[in-house]
DRENPA-3360 file (N, C-alpha, C; in nm, 2 decimals, always signed):
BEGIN
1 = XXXXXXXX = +8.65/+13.82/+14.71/+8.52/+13.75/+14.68/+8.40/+13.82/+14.75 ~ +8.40/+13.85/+14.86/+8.32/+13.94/+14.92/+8.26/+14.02/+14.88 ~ +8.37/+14.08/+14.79/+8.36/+14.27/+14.77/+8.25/+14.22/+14.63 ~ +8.24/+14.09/+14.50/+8.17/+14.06/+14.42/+8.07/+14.08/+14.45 ~ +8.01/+13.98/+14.59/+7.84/+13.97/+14.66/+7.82/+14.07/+14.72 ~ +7.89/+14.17/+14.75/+7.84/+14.32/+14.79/+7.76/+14.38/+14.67 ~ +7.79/+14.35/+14.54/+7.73/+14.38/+14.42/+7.60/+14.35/+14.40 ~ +7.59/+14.21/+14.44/+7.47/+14.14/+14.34/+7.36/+14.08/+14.46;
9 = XXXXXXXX = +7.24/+14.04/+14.44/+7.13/+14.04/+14.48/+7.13/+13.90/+14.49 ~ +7.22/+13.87/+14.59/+7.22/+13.71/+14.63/+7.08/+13.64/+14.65 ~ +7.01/+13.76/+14.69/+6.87/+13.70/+14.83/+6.74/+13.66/+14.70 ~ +6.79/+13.72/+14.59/+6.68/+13.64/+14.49/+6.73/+13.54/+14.40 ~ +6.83/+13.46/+14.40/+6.84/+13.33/+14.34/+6.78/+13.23/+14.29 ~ +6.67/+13.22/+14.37/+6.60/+13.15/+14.37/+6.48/+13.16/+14.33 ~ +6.46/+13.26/+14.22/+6.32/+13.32/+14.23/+6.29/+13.27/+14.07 ~ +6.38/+13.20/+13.99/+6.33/+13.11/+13.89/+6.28/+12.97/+13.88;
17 = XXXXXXXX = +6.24/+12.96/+13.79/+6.26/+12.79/+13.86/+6.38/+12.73/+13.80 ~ +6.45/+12.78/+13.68/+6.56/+12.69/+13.70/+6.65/+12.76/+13.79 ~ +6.65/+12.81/+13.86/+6.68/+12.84/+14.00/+6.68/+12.78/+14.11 ~ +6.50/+12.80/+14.12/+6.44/+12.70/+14.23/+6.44/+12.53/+14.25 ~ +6.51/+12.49/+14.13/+6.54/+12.30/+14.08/+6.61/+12.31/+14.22 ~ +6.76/+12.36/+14.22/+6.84/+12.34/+14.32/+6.82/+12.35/+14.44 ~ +6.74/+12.47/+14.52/+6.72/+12.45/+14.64/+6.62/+12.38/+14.68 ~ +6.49/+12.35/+14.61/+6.38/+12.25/+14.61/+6.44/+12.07/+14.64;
25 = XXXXXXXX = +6.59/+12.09/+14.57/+6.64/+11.94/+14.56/+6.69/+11.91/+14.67 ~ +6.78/+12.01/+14.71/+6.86/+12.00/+14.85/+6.76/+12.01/+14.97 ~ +6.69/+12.05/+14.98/+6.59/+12.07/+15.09/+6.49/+11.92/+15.07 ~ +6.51/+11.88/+14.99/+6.39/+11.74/+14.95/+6.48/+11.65/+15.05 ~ +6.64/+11.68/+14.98/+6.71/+11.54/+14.97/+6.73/+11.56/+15.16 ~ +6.80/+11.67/+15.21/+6.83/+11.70/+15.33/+6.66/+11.67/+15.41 ~ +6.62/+11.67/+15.41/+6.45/+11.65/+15.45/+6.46/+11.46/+15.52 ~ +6.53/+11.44/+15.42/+6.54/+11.29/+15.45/+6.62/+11.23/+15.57;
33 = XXXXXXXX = +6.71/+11.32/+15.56/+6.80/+11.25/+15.69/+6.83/+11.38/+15.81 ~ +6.74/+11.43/+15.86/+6.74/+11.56/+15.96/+6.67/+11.52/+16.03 ~ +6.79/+11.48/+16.15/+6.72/+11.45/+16.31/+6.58/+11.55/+16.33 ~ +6.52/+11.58/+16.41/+6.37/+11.67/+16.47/+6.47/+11.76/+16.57 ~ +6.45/+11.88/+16.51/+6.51/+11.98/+16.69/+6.67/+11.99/+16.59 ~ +6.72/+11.95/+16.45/+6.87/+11.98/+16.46/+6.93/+12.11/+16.51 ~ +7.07/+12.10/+16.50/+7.16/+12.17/+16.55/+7.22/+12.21/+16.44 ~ +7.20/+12.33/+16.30/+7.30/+12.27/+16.22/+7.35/+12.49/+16.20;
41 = XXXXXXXX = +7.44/+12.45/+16.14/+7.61/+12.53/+16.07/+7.55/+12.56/+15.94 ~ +7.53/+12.64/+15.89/+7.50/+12.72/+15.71/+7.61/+12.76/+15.68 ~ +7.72/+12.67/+15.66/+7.85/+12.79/+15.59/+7.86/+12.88/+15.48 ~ +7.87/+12.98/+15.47/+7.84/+13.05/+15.32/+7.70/+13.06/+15.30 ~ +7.61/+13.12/+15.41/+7.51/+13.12/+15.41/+7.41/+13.21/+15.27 ~ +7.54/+13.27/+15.23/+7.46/+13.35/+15.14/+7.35/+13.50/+15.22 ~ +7.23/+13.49/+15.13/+7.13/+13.58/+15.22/+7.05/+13.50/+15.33 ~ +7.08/+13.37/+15.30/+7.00/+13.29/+15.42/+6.91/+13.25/+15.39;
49 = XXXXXXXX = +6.89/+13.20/+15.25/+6.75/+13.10/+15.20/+6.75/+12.96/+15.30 ~ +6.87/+12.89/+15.30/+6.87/+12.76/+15.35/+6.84/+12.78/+15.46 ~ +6.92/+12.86/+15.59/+6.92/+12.91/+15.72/+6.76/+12.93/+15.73 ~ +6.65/+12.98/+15.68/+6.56/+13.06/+15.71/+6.47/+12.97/+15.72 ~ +6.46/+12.86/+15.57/+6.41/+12.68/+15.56/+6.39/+12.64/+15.67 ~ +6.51/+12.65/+15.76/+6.54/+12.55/+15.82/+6.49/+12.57/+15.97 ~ +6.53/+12.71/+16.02/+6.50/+12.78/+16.13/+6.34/+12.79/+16.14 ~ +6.25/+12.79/+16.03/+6.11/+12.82/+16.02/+6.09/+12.67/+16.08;
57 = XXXXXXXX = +6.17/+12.53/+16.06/+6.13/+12.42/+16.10/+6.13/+12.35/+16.22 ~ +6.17/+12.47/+16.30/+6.25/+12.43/+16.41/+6.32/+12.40/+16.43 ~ +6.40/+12.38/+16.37/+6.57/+12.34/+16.39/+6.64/+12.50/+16.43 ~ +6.75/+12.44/+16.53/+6.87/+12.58/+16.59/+6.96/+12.56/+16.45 ~ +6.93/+12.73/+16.42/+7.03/+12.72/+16.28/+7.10/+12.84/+16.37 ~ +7.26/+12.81/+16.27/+7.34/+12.93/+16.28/+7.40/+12.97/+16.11 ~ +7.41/+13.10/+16.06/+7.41/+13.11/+15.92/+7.55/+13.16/+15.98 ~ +7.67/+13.16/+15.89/+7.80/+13.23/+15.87/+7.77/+13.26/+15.69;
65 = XXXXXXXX = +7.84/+13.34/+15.67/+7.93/+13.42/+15.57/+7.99/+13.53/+15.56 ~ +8.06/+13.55/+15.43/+8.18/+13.58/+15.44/+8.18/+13.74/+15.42 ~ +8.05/+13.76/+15.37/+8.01/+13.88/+15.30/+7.93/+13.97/+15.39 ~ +7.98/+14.12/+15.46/+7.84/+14.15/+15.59/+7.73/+14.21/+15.53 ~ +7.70/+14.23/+15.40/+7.61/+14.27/+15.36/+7.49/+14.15/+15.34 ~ +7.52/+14.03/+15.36/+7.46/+13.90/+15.35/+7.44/+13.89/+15.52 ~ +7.49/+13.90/+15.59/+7.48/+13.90/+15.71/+7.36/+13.99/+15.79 ~ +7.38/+14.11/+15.77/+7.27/+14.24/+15.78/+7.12/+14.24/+15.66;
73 = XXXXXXXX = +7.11/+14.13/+15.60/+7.01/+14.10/+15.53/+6.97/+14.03/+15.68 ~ +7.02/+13.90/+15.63/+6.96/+13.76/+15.74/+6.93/+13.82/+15.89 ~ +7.02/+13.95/+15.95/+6.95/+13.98/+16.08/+6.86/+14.06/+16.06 ~ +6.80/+14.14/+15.95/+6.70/+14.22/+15.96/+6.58/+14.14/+15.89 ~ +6.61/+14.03/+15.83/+6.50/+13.98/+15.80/+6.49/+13.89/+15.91 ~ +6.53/+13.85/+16.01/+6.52/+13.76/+16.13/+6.38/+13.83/+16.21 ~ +6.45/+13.95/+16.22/+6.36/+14.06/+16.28/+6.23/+14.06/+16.22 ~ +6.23/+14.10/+16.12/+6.10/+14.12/+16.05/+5.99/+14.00/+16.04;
81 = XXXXXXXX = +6.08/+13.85/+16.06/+5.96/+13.80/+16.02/+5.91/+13.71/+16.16 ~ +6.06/+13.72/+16.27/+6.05/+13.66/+16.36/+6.06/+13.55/+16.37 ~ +6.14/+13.49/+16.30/+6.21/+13.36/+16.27/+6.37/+13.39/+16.32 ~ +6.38/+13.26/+16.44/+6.53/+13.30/+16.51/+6.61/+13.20/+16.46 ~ +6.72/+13.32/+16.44/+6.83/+13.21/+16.40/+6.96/+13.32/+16.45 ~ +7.08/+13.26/+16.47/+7.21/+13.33/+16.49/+7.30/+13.36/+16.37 ~ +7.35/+13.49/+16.33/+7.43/+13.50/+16.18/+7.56/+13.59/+16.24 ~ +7.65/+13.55/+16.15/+7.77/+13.58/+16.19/+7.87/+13.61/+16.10;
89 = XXXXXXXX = +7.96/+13.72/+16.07/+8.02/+13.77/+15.94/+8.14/+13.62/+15.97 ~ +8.18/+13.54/+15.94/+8.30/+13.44/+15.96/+8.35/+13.39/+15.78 ~ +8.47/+13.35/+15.78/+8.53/+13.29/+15.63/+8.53/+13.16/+15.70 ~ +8.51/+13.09/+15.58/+8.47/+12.93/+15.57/+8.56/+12.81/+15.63 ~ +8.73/+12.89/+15.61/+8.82/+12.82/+15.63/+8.86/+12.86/+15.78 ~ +8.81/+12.90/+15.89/+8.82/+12.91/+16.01/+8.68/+12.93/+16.07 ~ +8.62/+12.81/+16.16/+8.52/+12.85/+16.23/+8.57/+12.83/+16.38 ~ +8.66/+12.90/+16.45/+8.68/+12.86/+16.54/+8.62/+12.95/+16.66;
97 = XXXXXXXX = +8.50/+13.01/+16.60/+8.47/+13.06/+16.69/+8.32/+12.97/+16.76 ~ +8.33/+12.82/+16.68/+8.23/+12.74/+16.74/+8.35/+12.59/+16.79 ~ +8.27/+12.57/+16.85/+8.33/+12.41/+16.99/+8.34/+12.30/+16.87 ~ +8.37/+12.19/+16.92/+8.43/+12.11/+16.81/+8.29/+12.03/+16.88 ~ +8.22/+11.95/+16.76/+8.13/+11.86/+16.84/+8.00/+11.88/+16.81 ~ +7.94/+12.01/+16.77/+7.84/+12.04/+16.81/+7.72/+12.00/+16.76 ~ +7.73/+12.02/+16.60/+7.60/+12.06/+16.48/+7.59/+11.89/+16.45 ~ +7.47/+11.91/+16.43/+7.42/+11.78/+16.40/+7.43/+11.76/+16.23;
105 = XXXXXXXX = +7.43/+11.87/+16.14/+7.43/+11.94/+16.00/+7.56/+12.03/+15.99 ~ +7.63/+12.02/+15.91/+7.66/+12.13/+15.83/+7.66/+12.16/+15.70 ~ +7.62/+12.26/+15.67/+7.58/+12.27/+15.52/+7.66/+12.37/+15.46 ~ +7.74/+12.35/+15.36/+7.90/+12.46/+15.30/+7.81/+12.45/+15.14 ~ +7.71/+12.53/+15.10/+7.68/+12.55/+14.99/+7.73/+12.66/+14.91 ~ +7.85/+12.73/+14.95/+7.86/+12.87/+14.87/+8.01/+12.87/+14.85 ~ +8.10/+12.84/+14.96/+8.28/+12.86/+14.97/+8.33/+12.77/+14.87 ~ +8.31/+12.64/+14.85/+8.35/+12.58/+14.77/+8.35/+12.61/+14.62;
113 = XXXXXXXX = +8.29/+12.72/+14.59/+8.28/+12.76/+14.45/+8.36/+12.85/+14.36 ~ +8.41/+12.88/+14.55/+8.54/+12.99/+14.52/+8.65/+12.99/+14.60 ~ +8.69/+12.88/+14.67/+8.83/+12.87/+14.72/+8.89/+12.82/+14.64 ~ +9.01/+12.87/+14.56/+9.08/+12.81/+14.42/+9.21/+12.81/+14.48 ~ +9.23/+12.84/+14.62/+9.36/+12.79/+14.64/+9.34/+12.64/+14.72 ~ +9.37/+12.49/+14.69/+9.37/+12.42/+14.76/+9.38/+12.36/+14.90 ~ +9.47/+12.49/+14.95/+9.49/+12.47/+15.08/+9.41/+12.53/+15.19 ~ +9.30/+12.62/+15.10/+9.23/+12.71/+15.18/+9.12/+12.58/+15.15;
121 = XXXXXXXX = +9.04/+12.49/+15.06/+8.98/+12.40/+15.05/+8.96/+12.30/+15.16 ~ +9.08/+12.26/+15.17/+9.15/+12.15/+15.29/+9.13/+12.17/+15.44 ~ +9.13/+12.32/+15.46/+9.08/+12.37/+15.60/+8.92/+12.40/+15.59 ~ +8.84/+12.45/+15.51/+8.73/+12.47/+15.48/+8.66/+12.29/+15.52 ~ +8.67/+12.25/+15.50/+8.69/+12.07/+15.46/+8.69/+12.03/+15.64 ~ +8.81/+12.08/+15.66/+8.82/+12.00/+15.85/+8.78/+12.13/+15.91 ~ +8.75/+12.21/+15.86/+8.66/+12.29/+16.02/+8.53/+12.27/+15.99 ~ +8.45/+12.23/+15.85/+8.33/+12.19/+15.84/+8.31/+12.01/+15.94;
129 = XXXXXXXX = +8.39/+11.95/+15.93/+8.42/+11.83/+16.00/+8.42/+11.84/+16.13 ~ +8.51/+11.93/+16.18/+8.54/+11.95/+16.30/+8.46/+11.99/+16.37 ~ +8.38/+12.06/+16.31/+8.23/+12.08/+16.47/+8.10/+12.05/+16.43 ~ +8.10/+11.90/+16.37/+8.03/+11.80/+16.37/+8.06/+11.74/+16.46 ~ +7.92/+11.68/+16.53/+7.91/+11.58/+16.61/+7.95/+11.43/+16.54 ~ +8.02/+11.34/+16.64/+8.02/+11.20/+16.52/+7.88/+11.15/+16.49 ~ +7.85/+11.12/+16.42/+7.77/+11.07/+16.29/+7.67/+11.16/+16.20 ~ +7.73/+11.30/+16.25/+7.66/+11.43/+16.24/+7.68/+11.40/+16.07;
137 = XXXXXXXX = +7.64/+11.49/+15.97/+7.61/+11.48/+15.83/+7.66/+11.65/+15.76 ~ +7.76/+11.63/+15.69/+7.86/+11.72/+15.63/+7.74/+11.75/+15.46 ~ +7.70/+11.85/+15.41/+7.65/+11.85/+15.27/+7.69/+11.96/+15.18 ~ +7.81/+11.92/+15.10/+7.92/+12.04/+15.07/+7.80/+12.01/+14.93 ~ +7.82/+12.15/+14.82/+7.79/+12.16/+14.72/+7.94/+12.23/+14.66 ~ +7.89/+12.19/+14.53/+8.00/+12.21/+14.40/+7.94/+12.27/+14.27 ~ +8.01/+12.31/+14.15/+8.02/+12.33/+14.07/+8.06/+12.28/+13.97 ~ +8.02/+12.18/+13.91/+8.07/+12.04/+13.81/+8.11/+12.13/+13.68;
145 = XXXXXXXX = +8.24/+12.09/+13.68/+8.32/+12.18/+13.58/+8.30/+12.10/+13.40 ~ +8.21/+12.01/+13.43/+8.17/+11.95/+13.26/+8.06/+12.02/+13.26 ~ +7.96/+12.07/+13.35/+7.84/+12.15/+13.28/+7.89/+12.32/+13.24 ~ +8.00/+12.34/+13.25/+8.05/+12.52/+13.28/+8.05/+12.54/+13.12 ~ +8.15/+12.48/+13.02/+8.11/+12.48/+12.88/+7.96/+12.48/+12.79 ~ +7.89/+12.40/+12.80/+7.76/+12.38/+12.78/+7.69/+12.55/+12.81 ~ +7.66/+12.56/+12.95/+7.63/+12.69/+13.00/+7.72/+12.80/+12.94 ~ +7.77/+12.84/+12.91/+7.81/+12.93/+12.83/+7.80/+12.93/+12.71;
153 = XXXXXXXX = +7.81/+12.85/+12.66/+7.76/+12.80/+12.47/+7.61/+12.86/+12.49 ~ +7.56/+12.85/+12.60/+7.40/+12.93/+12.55/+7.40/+13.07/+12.67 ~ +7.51/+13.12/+12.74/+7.50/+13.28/+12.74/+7.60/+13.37/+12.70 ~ +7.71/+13.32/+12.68/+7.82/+13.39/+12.65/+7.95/+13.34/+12.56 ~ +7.88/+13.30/+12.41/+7.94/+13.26/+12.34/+8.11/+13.25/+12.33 ~ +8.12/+13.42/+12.39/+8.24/+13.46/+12.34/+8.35/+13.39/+12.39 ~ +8.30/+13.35/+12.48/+8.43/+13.24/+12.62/+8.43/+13.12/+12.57 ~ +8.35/+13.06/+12.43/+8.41/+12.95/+12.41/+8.51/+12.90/+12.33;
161 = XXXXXXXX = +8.61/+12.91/+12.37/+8.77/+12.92/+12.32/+8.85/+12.84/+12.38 ~ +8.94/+12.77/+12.30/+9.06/+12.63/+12.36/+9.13/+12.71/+12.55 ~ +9.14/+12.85/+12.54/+9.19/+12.88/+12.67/+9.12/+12.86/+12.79 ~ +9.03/+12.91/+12.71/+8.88/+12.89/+12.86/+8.81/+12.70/+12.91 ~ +8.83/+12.64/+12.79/+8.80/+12.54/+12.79/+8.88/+12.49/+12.89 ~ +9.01/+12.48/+12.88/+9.19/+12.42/+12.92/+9.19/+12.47/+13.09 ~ +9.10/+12.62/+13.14/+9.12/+12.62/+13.28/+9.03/+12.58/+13.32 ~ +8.88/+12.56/+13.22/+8.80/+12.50/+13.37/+8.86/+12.35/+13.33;
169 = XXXXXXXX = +8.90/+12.25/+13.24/+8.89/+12.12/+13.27/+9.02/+12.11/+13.35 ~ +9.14/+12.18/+13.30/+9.26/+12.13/+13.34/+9.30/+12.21/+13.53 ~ +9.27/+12.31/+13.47/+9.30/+12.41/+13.57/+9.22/+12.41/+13.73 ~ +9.04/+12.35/+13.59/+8.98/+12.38/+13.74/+8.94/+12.55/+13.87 ~ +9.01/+12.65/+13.78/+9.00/+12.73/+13.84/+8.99/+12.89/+13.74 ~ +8.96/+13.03/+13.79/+8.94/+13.12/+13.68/+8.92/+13.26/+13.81 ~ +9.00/+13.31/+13.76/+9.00/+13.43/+13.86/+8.95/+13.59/+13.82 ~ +8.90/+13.67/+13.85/+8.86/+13.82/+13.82/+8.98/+13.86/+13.74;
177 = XXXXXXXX = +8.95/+13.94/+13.65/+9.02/+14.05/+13.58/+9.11/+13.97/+13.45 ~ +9.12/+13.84/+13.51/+9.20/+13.77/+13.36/+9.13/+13.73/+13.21 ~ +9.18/+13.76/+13.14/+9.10/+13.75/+12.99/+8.97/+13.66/+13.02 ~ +9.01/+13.53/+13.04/+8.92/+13.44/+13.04/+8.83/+13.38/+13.12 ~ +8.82/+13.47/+13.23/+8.75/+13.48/+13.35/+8.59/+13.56/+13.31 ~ +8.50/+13.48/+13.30/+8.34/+13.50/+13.26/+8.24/+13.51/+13.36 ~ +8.36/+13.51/+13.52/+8.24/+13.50/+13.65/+8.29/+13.59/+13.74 ~ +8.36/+13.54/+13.78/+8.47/+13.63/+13.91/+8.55/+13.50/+14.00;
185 = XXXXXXXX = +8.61/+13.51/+14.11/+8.70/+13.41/+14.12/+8.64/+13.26/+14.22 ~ +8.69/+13.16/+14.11/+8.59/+13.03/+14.11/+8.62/+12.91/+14.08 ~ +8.59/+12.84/+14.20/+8.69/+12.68/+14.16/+8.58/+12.61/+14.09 ~ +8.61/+12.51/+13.99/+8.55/+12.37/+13.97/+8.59/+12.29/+13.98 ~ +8.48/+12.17/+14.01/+8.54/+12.03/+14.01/+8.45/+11.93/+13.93 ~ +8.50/+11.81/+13.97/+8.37/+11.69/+13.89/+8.31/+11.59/+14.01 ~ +8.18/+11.53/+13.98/+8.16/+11.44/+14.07/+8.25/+11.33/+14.13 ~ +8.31/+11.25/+14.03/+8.44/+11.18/+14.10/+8.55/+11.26/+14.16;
193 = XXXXXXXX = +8.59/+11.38/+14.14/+8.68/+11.47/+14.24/+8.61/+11.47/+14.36 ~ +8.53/+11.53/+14.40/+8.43/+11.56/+14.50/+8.44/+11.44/+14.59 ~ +8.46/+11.33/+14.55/+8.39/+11.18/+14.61/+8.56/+11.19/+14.72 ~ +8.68/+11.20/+14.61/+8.80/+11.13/+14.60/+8.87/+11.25/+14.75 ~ +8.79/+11.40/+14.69/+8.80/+11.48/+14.80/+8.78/+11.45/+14.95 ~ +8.67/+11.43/+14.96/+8.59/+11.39/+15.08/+8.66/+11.25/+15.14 ~ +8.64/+11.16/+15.07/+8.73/+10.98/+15.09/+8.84/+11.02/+15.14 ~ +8.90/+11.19/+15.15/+9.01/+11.13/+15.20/+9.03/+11.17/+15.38;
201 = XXXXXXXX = +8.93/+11.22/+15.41/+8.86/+11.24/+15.53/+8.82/+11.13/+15.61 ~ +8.83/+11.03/+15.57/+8.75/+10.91/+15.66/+8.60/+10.94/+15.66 ~ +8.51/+10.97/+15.59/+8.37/+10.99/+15.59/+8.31/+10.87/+15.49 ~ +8.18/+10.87/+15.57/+8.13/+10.77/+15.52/+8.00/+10.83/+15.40 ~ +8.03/+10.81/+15.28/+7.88/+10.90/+15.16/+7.79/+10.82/+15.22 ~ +7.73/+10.92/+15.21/+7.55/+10.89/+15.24/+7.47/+10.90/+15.12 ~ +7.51/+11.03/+15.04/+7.42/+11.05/+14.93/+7.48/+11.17/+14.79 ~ +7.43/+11.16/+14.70/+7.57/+11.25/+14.58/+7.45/+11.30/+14.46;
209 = XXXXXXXX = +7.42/+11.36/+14.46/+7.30/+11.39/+14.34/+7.36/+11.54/+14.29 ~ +7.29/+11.58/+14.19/+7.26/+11.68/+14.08/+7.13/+11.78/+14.12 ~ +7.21/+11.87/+14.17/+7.06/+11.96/+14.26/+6.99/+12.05/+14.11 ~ +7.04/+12.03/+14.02/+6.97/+12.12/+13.93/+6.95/+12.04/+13.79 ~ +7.03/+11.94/+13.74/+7.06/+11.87/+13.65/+7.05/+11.94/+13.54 ~ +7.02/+11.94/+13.44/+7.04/+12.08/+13.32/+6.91/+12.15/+13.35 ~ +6.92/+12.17/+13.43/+6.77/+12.31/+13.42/+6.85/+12.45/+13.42 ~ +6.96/+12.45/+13.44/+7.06/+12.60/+13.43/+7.11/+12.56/+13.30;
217 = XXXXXXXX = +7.14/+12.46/+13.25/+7.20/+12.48/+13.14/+7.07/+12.56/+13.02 ~ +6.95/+12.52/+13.08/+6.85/+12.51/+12.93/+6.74/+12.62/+13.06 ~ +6.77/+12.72/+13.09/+6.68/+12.79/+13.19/+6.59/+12.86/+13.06 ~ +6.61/+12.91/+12.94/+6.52/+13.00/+12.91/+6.43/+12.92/+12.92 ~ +6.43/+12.75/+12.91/+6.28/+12.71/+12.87/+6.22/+12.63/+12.98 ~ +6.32/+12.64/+13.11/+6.24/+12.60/+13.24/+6.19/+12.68/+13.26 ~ +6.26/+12.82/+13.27/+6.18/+12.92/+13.33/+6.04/+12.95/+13.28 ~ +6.04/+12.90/+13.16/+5.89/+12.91/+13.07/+5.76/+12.85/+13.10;
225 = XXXXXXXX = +5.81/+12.71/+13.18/+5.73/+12.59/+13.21/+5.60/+12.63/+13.32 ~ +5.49/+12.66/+13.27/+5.36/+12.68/+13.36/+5.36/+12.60/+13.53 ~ +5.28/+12.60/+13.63/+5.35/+12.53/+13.74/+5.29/+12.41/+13.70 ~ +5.21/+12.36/+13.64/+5.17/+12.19/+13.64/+5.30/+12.20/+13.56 ~ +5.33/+12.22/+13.46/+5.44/+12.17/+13.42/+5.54/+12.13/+13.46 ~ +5.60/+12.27/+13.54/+5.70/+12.25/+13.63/+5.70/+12.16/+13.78 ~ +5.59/+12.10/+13.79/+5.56/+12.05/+13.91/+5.61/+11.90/+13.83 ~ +5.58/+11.91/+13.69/+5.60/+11.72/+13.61/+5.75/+11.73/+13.60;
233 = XXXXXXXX = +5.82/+11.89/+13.58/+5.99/+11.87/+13.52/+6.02/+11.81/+13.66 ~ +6.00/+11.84/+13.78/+6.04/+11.86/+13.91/+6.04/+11.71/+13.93 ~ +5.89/+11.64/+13.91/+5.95/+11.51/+13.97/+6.05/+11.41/+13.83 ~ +6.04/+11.45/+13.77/+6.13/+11.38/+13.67/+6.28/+11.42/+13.70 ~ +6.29/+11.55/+13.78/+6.42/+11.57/+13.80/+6.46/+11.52/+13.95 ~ +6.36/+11.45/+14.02/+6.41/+11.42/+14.13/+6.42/+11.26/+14.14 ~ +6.38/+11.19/+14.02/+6.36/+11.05/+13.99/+6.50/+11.04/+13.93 ~ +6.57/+11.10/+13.87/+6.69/+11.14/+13.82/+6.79/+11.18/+13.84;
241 = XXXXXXXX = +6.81/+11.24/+13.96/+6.88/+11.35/+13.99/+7.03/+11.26/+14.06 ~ +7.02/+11.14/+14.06/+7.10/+11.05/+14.14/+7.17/+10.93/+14.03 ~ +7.13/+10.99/+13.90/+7.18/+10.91/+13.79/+7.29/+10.97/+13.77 ~ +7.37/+10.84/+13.73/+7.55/+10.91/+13.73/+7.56/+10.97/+13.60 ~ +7.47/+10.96/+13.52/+7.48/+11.01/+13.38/+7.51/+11.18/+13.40 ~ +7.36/+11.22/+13.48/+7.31/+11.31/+13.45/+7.35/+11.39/+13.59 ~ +7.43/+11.33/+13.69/+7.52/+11.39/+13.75/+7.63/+11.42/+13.72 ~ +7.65/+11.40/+13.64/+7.79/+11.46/+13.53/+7.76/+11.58/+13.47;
249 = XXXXXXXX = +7.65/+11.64/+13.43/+7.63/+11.73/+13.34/+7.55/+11.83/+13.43 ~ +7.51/+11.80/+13.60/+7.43/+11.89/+13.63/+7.53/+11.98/+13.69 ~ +7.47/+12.11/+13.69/+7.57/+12.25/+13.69/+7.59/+12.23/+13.87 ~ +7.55/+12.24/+13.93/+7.53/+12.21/+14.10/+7.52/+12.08/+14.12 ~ +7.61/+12.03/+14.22/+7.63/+11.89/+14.26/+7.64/+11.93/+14.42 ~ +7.55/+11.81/+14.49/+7.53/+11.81/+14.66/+7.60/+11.69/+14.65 ~ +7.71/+11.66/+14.74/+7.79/+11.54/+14.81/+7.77/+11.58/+14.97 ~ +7.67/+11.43/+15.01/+7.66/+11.44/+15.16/+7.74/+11.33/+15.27;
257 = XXXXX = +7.80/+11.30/+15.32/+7.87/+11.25/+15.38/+7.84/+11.26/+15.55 ~ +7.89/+11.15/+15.63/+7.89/+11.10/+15.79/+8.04/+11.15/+15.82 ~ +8.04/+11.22/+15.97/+8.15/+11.20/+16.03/+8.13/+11.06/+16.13 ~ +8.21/+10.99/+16.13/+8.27/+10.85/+16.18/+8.36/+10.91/+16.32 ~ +8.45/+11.01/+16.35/+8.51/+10.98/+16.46/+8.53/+11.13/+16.47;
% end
């Protein structure tokens, strides 16, 4: 998985707006319940959009991932702009190089998208747990496997076929190099999985929304939208974004959750 994001230009993701739906949402919705001064964990930091958010706000951020070419972005742009934060090459499903207890936040927006083996989920899951402080706030993102059909009906026709259909709903999962593999290696789930996931952790939900809701599915014509425009799609998608309809169909799903003990 690594060796994929060594390829690709993680650090501009964000530079559309159906792009920018998702981290504009998460950052709205996380805005809402963020002690002053946090302490928080970026697992799968990516190039460190969230970490960088967050560190600019004062909050002690620490960014992990899995990839060191994501890592040597986030320290030389630390440098450059003088925004401090701690980054660290680590995989998702061991952080034991931090104390149990600590982070007031953790935020796992990237692993989950690609741990397809179960068991590596389940430890990703309690070491994100595990060095949370109790009542600290866990905010895993997903990949809602009813919007993955849809999105490819409008970029890559050719994958829509009974086999491809059968692993994301049944399977849930799609690995590099196999016929019917359109991404590289990558779990999905659905919002009720996600919930059923978590519940079984003893956590208490706090909050479950649709960080992009079809603005990826239909990007040619967000990305089109002038900024008054997109400033009207934006609050219509944030008046919404918590409707169970339309959290069924949005391509990125945030499930936030309490540690209790």
């Amino acid at each position: 998985m690594s060796n994929y994001y060594e390829m690709i230009d993680e650090d501009s993701r964000f530079s559309r707006n159906s792009r920018k739906t998702e981290f504009l949402t998460t950052t709205h919705v996380l805005d809402e319940i963020l002690p002053h001064g946090a302490k928080i964990l970026d697992v799968g930091a990516g190039a460190g959009a969230y970490s960088f958010h967050y560190a600019a706000r004062e909050h002690e951020v620490v960014a992990v991932d899995l990839t060191p070419k994501h890592i040597e972005i986030i320290r030389e742009k630390s440098k450059q702009t003088g925004i401090k934060l701690e980054a660290y090459v680590e995989n998702a499903t061991d952080l034991s190089r931090f104390e149990t207890g600590v982070f007031d936040l953790v935020t796992c927006f990237g692993p989950m998208y690609h741990l397809t083996d179960v068991n590596d989920r389940y430890c990703c899951i309690r070491e994100c747990l595990r060095v949370l402080k109790t009542g600290g706030h866990l905010a895993i993102a997903y990949i809602n496997k009813y919007s993955v059909i849809p999105m490819l009906a409008t970029r890559d026709q050719k994958f829509i076929r009974d086999s491809v259909i059968d692993k994301v709903l049944t399977d849930g999962v799609i690995f590099a190099g196999d016929q019917d593999c359109f991404w590289t290696d990558a779990y999905f789930t659905s919002p009720d999985e996600i919930e059923r996931l978590l519940g079984a952790y003893g956590v208490t939900p706090v909050d479950h929304v649709g960080t992009d809701g079809i603005s990826h599915t239909i990007q040619e014509y967000v990305d089109k939208l002038s900024a008054e425009e997109f400033d009207a799609w934006l609050s219509y998608h944030f008046q919404t974004c918590r409707e169970r309809t339309i959290l069924g169909i949005s391509t990125h799903g945030l499930y936030i959750c309490q540690k209790n003990r």
